[in-house]
C-alpha positions in Angstrom: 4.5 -24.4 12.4 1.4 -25.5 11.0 1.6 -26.9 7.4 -0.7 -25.2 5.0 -2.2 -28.4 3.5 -6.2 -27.8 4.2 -5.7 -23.6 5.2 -8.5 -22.0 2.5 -8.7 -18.0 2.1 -12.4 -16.6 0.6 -12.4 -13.5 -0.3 -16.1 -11.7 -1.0 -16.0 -8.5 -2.7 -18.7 -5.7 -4.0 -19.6 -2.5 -3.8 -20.8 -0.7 -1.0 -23.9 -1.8 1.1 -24.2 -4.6 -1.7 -24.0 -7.1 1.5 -20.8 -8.5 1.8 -20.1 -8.6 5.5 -24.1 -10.6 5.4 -22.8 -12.9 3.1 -19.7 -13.3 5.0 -21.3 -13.8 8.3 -23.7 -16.1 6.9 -20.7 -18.2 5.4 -19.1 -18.4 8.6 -22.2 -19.5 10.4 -23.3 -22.2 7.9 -19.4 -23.5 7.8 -19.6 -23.2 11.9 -22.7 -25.4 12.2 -20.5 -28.4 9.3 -17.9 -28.0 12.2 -15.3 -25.9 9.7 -13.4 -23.4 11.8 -13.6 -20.5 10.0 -12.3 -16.3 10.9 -13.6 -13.4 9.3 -11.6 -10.1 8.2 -13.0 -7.4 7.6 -10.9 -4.8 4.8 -12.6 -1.8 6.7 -9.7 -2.3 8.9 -6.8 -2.2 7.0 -7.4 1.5 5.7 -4.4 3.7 6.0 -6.3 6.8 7.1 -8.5 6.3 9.7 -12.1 7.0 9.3 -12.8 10.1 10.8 -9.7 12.1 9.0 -10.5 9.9 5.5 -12.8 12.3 3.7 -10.5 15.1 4.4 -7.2 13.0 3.5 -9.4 12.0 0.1 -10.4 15.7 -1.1 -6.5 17.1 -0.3 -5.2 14.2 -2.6 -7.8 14.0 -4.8 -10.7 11.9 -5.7 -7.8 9.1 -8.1 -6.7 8.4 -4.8 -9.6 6.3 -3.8 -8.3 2.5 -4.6 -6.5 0.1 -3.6 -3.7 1.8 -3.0 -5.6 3.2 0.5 -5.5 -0.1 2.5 -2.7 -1.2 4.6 -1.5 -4.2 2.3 1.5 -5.3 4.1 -1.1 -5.8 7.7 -3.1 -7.6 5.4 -0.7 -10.0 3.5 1.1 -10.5 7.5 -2.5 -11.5 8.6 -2.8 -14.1 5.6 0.7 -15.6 6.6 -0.2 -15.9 10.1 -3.4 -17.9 9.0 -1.2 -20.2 6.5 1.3 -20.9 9.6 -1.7 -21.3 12.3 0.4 -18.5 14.3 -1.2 -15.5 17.1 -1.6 -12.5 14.8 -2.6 -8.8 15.7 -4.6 -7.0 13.3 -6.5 -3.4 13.6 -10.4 -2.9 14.4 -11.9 0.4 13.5 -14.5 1.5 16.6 -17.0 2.4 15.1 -18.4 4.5 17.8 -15.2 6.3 18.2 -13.8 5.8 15.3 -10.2 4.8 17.0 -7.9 2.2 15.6 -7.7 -0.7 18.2 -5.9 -3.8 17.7 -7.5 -7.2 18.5 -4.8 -10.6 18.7 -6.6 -13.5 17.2 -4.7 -17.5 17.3 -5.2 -18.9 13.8 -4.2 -22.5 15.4 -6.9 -24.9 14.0 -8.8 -22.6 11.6 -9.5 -23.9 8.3 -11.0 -21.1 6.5 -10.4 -17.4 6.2 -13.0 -15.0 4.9 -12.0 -11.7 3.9 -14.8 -9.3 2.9 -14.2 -5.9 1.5 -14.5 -3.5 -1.6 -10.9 -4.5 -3.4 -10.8 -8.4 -1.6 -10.5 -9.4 -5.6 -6.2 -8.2 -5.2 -5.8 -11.1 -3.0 -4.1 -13.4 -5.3 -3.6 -16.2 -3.3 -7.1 -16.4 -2.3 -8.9 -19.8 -3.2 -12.2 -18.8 -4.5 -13.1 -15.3 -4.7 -17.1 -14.2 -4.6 -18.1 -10.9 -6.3 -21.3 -9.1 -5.0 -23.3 -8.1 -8.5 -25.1 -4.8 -7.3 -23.4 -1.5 -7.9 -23.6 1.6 -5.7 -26.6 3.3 -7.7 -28.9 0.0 -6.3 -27.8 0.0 -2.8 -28.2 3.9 -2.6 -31.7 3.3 -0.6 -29.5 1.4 1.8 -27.2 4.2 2.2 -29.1 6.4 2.8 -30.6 4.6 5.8 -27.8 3.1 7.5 -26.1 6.8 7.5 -23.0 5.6 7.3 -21.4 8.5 5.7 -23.1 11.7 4.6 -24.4 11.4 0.6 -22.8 15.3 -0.2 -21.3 15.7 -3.8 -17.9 14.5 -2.7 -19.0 11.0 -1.1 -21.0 11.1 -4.5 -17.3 11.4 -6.7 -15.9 8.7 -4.0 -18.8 6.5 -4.8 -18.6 6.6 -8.5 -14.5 6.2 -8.1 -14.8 3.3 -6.0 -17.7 1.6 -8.7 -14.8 2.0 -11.3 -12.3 0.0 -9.5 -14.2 -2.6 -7.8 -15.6 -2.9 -11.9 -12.8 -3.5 -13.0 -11.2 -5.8 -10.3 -14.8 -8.0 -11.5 -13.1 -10.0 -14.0 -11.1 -11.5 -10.9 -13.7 -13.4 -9.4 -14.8 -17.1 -9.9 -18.0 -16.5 -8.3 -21.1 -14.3 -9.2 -23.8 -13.8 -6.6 -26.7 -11.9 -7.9 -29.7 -11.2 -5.3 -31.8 -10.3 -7.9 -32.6 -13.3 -10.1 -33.1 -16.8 -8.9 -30.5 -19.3 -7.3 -30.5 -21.1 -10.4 -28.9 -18.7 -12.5 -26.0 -17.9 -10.0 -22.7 -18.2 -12.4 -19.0 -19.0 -11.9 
């Protein structure tokens, strides 16, 4: 077993289409080209209801069951371990063509650095620095709107507005601030 001297989890976090798989990607390549070996989760994958049943499973339990609560937290914290122990670990993939689960085996052996991007990455307490996207839904909408991701009816409306209030308040979390919209001189932690 691995020890866990020099294993280093980042977790980026934001709302939707704020950019935080960019800025995770963009992390990985930079630490890539300084010779860090880094992996990349992303939280898309841990949801308990797959994508193409979600909506429905949302409006039958109501719109205060968007959170949290909705990802698969035990795959999650499993995944984490593996990475601390440099073991093999499985963890799900959404296709996003098909919208199917499928489950991709990774070998944390040598990797230094885990990034984990998603909406509610701030819960990951044991996470080393944690980076908070500052954009909310309202200044992304544009980019909604043209990646299509999901349709913008009244309901993905309430989900969006639901999901502002809990990434808000898991903010106070972070020890990083990136805003895109003033100069890199300003960024705070």
């Amino acid at each position: 077993m691995e020890e866990r001297k020099g294993k280093y989890i980042i977790t980026i976090s934001g709302e939707v289409e704020t950019g935080k798989c960019e800025v995770a990607h963009m992390l990985g390549k930079l630490l890539k080209k300084h010779g860090v070996k880094a992996k990349l989760l992303h939280m898309d994958n841990y949801y308990k209801i797959p994508p193409l049943e979600r909506t429905e499973w949302r409006k039958k339990h109501g719109i205060e069951s968007v959170g949290a609560e909705e990802y698969e937290w035990h795959m999650i914290y499993r995944n984490i371990l593996d990475f601390r122990r440099g073991d093999k670990s499985s963890f799900p993939c959404v296709d996003l063509f098909t919208g199917q689960i499928d489950h991709v085996t990774t070998d944390f052996k040598g990797v230094e650095i885990l990034i984990i991007e998603g909406l509610y990455s701030m819960k990951i307490e044991d996470a080393n620095l944690k980076v908070f996207i500052e954009m909310t839904y309202h200044e992304t909408m544009e980019e909604q709107i043209k990646s299509g991701k999901e349709e913008l009816d009244e309901f993905r409306m309430l989900v969006l507005e639901r999901e502002h209030q809990v990434v808000q308040s898991l903010k106070p979390l972070a020890d990083f601030y990136l805003d895109f919209d003033t100069a890199s001189e300003i960024f705070h932690y």
